[in-house]
C-alpha positions in Angstrom: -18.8 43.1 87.9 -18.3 46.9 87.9 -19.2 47.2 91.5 -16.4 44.4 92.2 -14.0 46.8 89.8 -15.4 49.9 91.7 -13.8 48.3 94.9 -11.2 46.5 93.6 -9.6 49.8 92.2 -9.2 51.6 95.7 -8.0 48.6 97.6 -5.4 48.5 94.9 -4.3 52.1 95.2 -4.3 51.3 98.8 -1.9 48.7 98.5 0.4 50.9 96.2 0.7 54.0 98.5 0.7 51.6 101.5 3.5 49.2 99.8 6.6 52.2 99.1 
């Protein structure tokens, strides 16, 4: 579970700075 969290928080940040 925290190494799905681990790579789940990037690919989120991703999407944010990728999304505006």
């Amino acid at each position: 579970m925290l190494k799905n969290g681990a790579a789940n928080v990037p690919m989120a940040t991703t999407l944010l700075i990728v999304v505006p």
